[in-house]
N, C-alpha and C positions, 0 to 999 in steps of 0.2 A: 551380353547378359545371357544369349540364348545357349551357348557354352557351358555353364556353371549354374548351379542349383539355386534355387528360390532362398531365401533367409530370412526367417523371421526373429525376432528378439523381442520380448515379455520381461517387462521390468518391474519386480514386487519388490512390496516393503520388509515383509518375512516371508521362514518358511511355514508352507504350508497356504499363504495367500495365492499363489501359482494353482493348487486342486481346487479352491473354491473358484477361480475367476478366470473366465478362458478357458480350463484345463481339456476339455473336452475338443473344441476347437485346435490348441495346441496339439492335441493326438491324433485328429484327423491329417493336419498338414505333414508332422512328423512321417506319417502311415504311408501319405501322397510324393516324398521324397521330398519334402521340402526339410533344409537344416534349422532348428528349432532350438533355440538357446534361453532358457530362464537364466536373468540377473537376480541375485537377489540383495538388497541394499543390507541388509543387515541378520544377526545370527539368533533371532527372536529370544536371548539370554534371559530378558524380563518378561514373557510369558509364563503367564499359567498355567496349571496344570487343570485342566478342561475337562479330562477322562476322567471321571470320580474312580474308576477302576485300580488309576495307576496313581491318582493324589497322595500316596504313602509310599510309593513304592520305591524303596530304598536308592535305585543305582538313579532313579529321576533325578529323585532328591539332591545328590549328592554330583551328578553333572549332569545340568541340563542343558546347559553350549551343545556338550556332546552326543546327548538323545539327538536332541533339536538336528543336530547333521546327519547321524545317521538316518534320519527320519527323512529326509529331505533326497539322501539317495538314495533311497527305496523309493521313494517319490516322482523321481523324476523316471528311473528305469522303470516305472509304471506307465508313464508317460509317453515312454522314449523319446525323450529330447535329451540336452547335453545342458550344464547348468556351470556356473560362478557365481563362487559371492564377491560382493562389492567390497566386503570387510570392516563396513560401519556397527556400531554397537547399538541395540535396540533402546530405544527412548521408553518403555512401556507407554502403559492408557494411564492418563492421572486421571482421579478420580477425587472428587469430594468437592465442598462449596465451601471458599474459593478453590480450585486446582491446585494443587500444588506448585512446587518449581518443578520445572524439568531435572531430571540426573545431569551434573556434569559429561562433558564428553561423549554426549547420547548422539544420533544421528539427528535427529529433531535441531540442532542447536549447532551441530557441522556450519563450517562456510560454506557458502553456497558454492564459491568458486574450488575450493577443495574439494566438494562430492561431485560437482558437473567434470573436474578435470579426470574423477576418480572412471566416471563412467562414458564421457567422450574414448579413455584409452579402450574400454571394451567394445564400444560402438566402432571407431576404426581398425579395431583388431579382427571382431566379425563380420564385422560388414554389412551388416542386415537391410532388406529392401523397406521393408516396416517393421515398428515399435509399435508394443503396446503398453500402456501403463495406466493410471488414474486419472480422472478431473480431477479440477481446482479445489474439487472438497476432499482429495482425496477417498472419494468413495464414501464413506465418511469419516468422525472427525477423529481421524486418527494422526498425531502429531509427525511419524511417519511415511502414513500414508500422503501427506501433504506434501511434506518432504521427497518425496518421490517423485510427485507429480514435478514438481518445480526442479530437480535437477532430468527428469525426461526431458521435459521441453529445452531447459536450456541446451541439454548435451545434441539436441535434435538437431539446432540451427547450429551451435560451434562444431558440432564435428565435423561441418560439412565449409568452415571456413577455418582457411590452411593459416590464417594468422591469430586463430582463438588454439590455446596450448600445442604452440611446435614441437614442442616433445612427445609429446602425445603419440606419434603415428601420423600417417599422411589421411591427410582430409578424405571424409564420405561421405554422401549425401543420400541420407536416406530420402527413402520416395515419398513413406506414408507413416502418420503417426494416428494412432486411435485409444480413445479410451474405452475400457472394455465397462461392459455393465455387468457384473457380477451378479447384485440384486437386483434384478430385469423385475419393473412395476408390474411390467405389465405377462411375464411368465409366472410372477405370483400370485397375480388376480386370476389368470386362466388356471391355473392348478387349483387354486383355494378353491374357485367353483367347481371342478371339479372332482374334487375331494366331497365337499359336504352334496352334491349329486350323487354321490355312493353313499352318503349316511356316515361317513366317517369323520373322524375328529382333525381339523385341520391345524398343522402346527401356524400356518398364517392368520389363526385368527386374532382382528385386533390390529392388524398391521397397516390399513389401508388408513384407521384414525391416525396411527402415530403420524405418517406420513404429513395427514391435513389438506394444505393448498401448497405443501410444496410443489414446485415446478415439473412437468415432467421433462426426462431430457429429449433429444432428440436421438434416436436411432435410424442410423442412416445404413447397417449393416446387417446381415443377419447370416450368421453360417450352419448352414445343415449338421448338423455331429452325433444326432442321438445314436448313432453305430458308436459311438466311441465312449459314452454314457458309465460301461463299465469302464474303462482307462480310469476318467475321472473319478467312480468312487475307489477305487483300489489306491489310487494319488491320495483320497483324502484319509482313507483306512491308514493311509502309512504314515501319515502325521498323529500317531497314535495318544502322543501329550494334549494331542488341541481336538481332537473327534470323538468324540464318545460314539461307536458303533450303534448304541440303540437312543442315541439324541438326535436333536432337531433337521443335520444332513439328512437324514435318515427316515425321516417319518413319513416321506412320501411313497406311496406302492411306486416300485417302477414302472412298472407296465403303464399305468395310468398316467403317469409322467410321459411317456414316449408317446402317449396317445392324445396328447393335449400339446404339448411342447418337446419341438426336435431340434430348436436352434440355442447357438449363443449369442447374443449381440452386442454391438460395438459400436462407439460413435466415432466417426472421421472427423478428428481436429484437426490436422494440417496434410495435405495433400501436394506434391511437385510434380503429378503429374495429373492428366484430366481423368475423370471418371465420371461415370452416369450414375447418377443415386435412382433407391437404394441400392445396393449393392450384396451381393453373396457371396463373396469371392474378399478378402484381405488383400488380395494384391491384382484385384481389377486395378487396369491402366497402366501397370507394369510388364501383366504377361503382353499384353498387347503390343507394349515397344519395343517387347525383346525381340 
């Protein structure tokens, strides 16, 4: 392992969930020489037009697969990492009471064993030491967020056994698998206070009722990156269908951001090799055994 470079692999449900979640983290590793690959399961087809800017705006209108990609590679070469899609078709958000059906042939509604074979072949084609991807709630309740989460895991343990899909590629056994906390509770409580200590209008408020008595999770990880703070907003400028420039990404000063909150964090779900929690480092236990 001490030969050949570190590898990580970041598996989203669309584009454009890679700049909100991680993204910043990812640019730091990419920067440090580590090889840095977003999967992304599907071609966000049934998204919204988010940017009121460009809600009329003809060539959206008329292909949004195709915005939606080029969006994505400005994105990632914001980033600088290297990217695949998985080639599943987006399920959108159903919405109304009852939900609707899902769209046929959406990703949401895939076998399971067809999208874990689809991304065990990518997992043993890169190789990666650690996975990132979503909890079981899929971060939230997003039908392919959910989806995601459950073909990560499964592709986690098959990749790494030579008799779950032999075609596949030869078996790899990744080290470490994490879920990232995109909406970190607890960087939005320290911001929000922070904000209204300036007198300012904070886009958080209101957020801490929605929440309730939900659980918090555990954060077992935390990675230094606010040097890389612009990567990630330049990653989400360039999903310019789903960002509105002067909306909610947006409404925190940076500066005051950098002054309250410099990490990303992550939780360690499955680990094969030992580590000391918490931990600042994604592939604490690894560099150590190389």
């Amino acid at each position: 392992m001490a030969s050949q470079p570190l590898r990580l692999m970041a598996v989203h449900a669309h584009p454009d969930d890679e700049s909100s979640k991680g993204a910043a983290t990812m640019a730091r590793y990419a920067d440090e020489g580590v090889e840095v690959l977003v999967v992304t399961c599907t071609g966000g087809e049934r998204g919204d037009i988010l940017n009121p800017k460009l809600e009329h705006d003809p060539e959206v209108v008329r292909d949004m697969p195709g915005f939606r990609r080029r969006e994505m590679a400005a994105a990632v070469a914001a980033l600088g990492v290297s990217h695949q899609w998985l080639g599943f078709v987006d399920s959108g958000l159903p919405e109304g009471e009852p939900l609707p059906p899902l769209p046929p042939g959406c990703f949401a509604l895939e076998s399971i064993e067809v999208a874990t074979e689809a991304l065990v072949r990518v997992v043993r084609d890169f190789r990666p030491h650690v996975m990132t991807t979503y909890n079981e709630n899929g971060g939230y309740q997003h039908p392919d967020h959910i989806m995601c989460h459950r073909i990560s895991v499964a592709a986690f343990d098959a990749a790494a056994d030579p008799d779950a899909f032999p075609h596949a590629g030869a078996a790899w056994e990744v080290s470490k698998l994490y879920y990232d906390h995109g909406f970190s509770v607890s960087r939005i409580h320290a911001v929000h206070e922070a904000i209204l200590a300036r007198d300012l209008e904070s886009p958080f408020d209101g957020w801490e009722d929605r929440w309730g008595d939900a659980p918090v999770r555990e954060v077992t990880t935390r990675i230094e990156c606010a040097d890389y703070f612009g990567h990630r907003d330049r990653a989400l400028l360039a999903h310019a269908t789903q960002i509105d420039p002067d909306g909610f990404f947006f409404a925190v000063p940076r500066d005051l951001e950098r002054g309250v909150w410099t990490v990303e964090e992550f939780e360690l779900a499955r680990s094969r090799v030992p580590t000391d929690l918490p931990e600042n480092d994604l592939f604490a236990g690894i560099r150590e055994a190389s």
